[in-house]
C-alpha positions as CSV (number, residue, x, y, z in Angstrom):
1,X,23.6,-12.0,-7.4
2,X,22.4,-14.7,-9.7
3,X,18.8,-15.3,-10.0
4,X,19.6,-19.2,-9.5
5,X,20.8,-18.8,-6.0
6,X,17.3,-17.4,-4.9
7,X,15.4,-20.4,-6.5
8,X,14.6,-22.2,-3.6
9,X,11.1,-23.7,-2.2
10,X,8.6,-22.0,-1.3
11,X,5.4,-22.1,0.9
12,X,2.0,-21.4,-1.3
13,X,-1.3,-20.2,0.9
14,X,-4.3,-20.1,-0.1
15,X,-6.0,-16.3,-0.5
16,X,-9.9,-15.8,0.3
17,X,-11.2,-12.4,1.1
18,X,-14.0,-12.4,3.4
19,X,-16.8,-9.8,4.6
20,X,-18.4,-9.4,7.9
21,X,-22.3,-8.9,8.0
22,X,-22.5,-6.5,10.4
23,X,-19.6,-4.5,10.1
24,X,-18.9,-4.8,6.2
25,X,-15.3,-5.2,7.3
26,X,-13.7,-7.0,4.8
27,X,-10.3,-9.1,5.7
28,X,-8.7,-12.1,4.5
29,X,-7.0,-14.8,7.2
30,X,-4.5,-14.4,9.0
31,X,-2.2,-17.4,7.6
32,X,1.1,-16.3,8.0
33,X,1.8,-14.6,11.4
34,X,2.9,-10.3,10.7
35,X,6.3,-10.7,12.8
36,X,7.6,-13.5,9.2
37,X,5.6,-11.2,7.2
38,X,7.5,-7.3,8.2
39,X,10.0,-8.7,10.4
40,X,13.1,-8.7,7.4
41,X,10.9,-6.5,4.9
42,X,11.7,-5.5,1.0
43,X,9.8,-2.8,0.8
44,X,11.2,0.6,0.7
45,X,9.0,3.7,0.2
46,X,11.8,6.0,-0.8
47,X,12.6,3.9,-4.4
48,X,9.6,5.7,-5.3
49,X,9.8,9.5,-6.5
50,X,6.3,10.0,-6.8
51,X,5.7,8.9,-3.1
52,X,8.7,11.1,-1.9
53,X,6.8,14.2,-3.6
54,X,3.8,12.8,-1.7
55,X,5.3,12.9,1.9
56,X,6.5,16.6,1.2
57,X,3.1,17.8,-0.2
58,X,1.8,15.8,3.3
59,X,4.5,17.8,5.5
60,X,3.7,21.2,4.2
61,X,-0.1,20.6,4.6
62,X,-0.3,19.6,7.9
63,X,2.0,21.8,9.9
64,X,0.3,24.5,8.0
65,X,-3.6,23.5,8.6
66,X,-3.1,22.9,13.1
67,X,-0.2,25.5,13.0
68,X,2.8,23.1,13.9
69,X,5.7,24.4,15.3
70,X,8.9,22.5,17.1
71,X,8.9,20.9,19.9
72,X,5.9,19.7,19.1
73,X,5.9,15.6,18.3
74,X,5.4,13.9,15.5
75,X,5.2,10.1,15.8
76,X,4.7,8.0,12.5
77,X,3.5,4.4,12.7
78,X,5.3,2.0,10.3
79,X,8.0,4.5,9.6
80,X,9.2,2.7,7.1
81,X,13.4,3.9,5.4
82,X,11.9,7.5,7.0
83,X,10.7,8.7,3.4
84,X,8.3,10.9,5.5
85,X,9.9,11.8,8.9
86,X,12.7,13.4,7.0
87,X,10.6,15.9,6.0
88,X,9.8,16.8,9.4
89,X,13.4,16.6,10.9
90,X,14.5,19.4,8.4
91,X,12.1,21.5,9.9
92,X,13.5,21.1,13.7
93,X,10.8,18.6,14.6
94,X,11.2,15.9,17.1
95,X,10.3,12.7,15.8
96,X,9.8,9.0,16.4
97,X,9.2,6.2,14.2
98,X,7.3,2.9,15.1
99,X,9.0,0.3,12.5
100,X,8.9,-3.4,13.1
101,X,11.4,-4.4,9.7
102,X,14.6,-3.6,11.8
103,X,16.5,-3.9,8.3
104,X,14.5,-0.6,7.5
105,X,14.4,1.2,10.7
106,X,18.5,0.9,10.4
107,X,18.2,2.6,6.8
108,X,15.7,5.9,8.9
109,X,18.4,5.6,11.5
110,X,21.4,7.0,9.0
111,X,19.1,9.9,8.5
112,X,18.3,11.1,12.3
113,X,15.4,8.8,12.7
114,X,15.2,7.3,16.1
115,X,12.8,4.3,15.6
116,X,10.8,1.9,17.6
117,X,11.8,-1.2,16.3
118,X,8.5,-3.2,17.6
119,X,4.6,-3.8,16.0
120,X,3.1,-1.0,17.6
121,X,-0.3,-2.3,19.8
122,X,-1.9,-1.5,23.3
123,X,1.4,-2.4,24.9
124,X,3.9,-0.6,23.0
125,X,1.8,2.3,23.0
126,X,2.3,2.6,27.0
127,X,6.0,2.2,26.9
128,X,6.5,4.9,24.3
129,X,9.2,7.8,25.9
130,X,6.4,10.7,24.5
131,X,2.5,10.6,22.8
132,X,2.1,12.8,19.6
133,X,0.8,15.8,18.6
134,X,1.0,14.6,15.7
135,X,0.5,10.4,15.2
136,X,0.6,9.6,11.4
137,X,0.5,5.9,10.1
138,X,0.4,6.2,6.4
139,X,-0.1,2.2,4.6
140,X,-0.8,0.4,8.1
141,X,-4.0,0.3,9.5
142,X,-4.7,-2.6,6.3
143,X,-1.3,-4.4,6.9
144,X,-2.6,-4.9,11.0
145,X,-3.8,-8.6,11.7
146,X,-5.6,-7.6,15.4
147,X,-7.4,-4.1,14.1
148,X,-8.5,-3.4,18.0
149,X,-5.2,-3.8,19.7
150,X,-4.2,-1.6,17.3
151,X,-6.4,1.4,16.9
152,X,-6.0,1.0,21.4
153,X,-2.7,1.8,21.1
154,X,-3.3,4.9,18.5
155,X,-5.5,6.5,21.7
156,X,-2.8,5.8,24.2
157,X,-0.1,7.1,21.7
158,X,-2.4,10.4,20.6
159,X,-1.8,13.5,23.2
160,X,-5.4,14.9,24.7
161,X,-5.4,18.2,21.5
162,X,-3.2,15.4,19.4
163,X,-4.0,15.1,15.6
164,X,-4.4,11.4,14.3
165,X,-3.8,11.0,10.0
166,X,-4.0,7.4,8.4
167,X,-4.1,6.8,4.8
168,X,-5.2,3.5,3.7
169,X,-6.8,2.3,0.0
170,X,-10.4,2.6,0.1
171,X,-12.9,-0.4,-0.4
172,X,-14.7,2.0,-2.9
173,X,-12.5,2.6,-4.9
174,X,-11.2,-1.1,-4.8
175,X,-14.7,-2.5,-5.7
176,X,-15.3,-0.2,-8.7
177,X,-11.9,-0.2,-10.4
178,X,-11.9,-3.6,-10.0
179,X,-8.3,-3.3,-7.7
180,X,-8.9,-7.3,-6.5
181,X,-4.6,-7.6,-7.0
182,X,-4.6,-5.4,-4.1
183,X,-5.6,-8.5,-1.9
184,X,-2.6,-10.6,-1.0
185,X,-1.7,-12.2,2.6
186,X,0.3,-8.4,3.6
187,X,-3.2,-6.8,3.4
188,X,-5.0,-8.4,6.1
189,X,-7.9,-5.6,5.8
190,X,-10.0,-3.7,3.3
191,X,-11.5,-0.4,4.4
192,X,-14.5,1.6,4.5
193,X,-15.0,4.7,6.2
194,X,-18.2,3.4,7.3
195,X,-16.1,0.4,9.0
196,X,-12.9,2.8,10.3
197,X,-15.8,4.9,11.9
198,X,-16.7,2.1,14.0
199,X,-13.9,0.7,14.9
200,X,-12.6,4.2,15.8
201,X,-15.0,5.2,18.1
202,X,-15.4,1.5,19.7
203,X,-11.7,2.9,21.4
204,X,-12.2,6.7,21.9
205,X,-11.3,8.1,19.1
206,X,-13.9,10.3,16.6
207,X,-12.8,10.7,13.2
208,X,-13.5,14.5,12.2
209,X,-12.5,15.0,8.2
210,X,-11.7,12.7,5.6
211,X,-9.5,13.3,1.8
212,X,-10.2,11.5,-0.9
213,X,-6.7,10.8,-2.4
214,X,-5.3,9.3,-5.8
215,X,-2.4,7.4,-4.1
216,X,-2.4,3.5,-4.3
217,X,-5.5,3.4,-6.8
218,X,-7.4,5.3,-4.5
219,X,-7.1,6.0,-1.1
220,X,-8.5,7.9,2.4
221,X,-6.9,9.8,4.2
222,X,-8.4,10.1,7.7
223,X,-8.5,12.8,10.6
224,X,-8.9,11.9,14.0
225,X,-8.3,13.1,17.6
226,X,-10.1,12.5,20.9
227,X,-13.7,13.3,21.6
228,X,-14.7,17.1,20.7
229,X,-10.7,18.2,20.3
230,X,-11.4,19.1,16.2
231,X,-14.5,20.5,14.9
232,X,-16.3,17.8,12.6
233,X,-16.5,18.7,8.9
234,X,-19.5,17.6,6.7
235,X,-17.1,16.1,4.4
236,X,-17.5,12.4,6.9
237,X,-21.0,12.0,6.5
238,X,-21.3,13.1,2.8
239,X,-18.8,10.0,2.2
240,X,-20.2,7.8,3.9
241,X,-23.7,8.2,2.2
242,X,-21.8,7.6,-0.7
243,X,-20.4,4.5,-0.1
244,X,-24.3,3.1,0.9
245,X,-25.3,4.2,-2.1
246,X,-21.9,2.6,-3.8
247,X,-23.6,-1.1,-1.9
248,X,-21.0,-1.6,0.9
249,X,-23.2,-2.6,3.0
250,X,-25.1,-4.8,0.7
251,X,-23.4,-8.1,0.5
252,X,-24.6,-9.0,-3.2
253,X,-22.0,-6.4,-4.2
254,X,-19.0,-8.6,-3.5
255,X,-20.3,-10.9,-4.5
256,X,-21.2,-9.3,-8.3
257,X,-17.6,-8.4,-7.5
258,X,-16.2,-11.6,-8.1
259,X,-17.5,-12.0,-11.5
260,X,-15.4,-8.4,-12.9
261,X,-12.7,-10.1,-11.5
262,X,-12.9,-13.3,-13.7
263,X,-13.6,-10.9,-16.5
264,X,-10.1,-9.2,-15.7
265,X,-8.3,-12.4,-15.8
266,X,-10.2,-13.7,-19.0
267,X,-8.8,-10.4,-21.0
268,X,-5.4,-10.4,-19.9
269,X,-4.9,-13.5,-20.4
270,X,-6.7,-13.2,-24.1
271,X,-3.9,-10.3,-24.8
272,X,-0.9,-12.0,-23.7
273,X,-2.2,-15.1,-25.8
274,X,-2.5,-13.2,-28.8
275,X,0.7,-11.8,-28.3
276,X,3.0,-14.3,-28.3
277,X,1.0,-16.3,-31.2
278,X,2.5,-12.5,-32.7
279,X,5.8,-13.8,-31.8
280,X,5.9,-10.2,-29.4
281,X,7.9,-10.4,-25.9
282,X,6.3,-9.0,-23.3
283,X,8.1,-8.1,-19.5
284,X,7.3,-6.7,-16.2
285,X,8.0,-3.6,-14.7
286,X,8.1,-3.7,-10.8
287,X,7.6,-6.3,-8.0
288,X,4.7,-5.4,-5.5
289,X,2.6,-7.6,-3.9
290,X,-0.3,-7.1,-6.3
291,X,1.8,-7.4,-9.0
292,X,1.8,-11.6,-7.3
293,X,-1.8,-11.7,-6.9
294,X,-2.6,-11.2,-10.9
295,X,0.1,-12.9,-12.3
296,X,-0.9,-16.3,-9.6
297,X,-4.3,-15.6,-10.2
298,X,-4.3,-15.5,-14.2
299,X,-1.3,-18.5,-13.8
300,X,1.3,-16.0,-15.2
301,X,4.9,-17.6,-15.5
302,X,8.0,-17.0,-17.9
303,X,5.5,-19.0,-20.8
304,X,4.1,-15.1,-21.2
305,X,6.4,-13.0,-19.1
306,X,10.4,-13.1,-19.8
307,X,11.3,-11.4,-16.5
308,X,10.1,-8.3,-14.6
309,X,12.4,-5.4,-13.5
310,X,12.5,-3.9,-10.1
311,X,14.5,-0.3,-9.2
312,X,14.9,-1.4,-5.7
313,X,18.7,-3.5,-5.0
314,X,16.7,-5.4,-2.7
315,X,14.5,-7.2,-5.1
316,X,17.0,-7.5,-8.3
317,X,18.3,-11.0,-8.3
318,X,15.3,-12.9,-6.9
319,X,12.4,-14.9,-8.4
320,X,8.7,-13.0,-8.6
321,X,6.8,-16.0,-5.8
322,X,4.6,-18.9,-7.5
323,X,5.4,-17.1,-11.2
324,X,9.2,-18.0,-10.6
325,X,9.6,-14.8,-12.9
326,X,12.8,-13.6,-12.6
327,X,13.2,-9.7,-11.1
328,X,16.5,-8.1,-12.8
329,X,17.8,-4.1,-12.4
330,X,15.5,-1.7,-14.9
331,X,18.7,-1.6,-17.5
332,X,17.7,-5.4,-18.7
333,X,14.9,-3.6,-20.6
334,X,17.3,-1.4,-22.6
335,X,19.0,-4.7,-23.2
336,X,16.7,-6.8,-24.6
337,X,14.2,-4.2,-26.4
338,X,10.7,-6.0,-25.4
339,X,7.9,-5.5,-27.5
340,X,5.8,-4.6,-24.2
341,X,6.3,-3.7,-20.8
342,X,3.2,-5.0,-18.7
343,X,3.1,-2.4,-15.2
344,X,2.5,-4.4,-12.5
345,X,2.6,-1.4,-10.1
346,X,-0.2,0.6,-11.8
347,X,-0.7,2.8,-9.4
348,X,2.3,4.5,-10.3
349,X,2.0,3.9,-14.3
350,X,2.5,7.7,-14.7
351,X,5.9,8.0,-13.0
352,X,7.2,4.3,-14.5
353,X,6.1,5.7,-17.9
354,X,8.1,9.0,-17.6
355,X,10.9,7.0,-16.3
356,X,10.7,4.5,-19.2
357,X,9.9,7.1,-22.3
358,X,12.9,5.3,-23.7
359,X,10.6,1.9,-25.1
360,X,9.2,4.2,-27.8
361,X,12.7,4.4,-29.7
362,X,12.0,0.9,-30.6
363,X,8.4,0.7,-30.7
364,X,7.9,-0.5,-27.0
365,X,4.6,0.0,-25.5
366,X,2.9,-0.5,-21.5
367,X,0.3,-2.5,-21.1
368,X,-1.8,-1.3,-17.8
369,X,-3.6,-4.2,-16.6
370,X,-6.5,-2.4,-14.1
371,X,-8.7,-1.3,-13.6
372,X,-9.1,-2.3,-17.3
373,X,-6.5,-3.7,-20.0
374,X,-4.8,-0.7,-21.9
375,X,-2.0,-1.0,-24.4
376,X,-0.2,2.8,-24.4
């Protein structure tokens, strides 16, 4: 499809990120309701190899560490195309996805997953057909508007000896790689395990181990089950003196925060400048939501960026929002021979960079934009 029949008007919101004084949880507002935000979603796990090799590295640990065996259930929150369930049907699992983008439940449907295609809450919870040994939600607990509502439902949905996992980016990490294009209107929360601790146990749950990951820039992965079901390993409270010590619960560190931010902007925009005053071109790689948040926030458009390119069918042909940058198939690159490839996707700058070896036949060269500018 022509990029011209996407250009069409669109709504612009403003995006403030605030924290709570008591809690230190950290959320921005709630100005576009979740049902327009997930309800027809473009977002499809399984374009991604490296998060594919994720999910199976996932599957093998956890049946292996609580011994899991068919017909025991596995449940997954925000099931997404079933990148993950999949993994688990192979292995003669019964499973069940909760997915509220019914375009995307359809896509898990054609491989054996059965999903729920609802936002999963206290009420949904209760008219679930079967509670989980095994309740997953991978990339959720940020994207949830009404945090309580939710993490109810997770201790309805959780059998009494049931195994909770959630992955979600960590504040940490966030704060001190300077991650602030994270923040866009689909995140509605930014975690700390001092904050998903409290919020846990304000419903019934206790968390009882904790991963550091290197998935989305940094992320947690958290174990939880009902009280006294898992032995508690050390590894909770060793984090969470770290992130004291790290100032999340000091509020003059968001606010010193702010200022690496500006300094992010300031040198991006300083090596874009310079580069077109080189007569260089410069494109995108990938269309995720951060990618929106710098390129708005440094006031990005085609004037520095040709076009950006995007592997998933469901993004090719449309404009990049605010930017109006134009998203075409990965082969455009090939085409035109850009002097560099800016990754807006950094998180996965190690797959894209395999996957795009080619730029150096001509010279090409990424440009990783955080946590601080790089030219590779």
């Amino acid at each position: 499809m022509e990029v011209a029949a996407r250009n069409r008007p669109e709504p612009f919101y403003v995006l403030h990120a605030f924290v709570c004084g008591q809690c230190f949880l950290v959320q921005v507002e709630e100005l576009e309701k979740a049902e327009n935000i997930y309800s027809d979603y473009a977002y499809f796990s399984s374009y991604s190899d490296s998060w594919l090799q994720h999910a199976r590295n996932y599957v093998e640990m956890v049946v292996a560490r609580f011994d899991l065996k068919p017909p025991q259930q596995i449940i997954e929150i925000a099931s997404n195309d079933g990148y993950l369930l999949q993994y688990f049907v192979a292995r003669g699992f019964p499973v069940l996805g909760v997915e509220p983008a019914a375009n995307i439940a359809a896509v898990a449907e054609k491989k054996g997953i059965p999903a729920v295609v609802k936002f999963f809450g206290e009420r949904i919870a209760r008219e679930l057909p079967v509670q989980a040994d095994l309740l997953i939600g991978n990339n959720v607990l940020a994207h949830v508007p009404r945090l309580n509502d939710f993490v109810r439902g997770l201790q309805i949905a959780l059998k009494p000896a049931g195994v909770l996992t959630m992955e979600f980016p960590h504040l940490m990490r966030l704060i001190a790689e300077n991650q602030f294009d994270t923040i866009y209107h689909e995140h509605f929360s930014y975690l700390s395990l001092l904050t998903v601790e409290k919020i846990f146990g304000a419903h019934g749950l206790e968390l009882f181990d904790v991963e550091e990951l290197p998935t989305h820039g940094g992320s947690l992965r958290i174990y939880a089950c009902h009280p006294g079901a898992h032995p508690r390993s050390p590894r909770v409270a060793e984090l969470q003196v770290r992130e004291v010590a790290a100032g999340l619960t000091r509020l003059e560190t968001y606010g010193e925060f702010t200022e690496q931010v500006k300094e992010t902007k300031r040198k991006l925009l300083e090596f874009l400048i310079a580069a077109k005053r080189d007569g260089k071109t410069v494109v995108g790689y990938g269309a995720p939501g951060k990618g929106n948040t710098l390129l708005n926030y440094c006031g990005i458009k085609t004037d520095f960026l040709d076009y950006t390119v995007d592997r998933s069918p469901y993004k090719q042909g449309r404009l990049l929002p605010g930017s109006r940058i134009p998203i075409f198939h990965p082969d455009k690159i090939r085409e035109t021979k850009p002097d560099y490839v800016l990754i807006l996707p950094w998180n996965l700058k190690t797959e894209i960079m395999q996957q795009m070896a080619y730029i150096r036949e001509w010279g090409g060269q990424f440009v990783v934009p955080i946590p601080e500018l790089r030219v590779c």
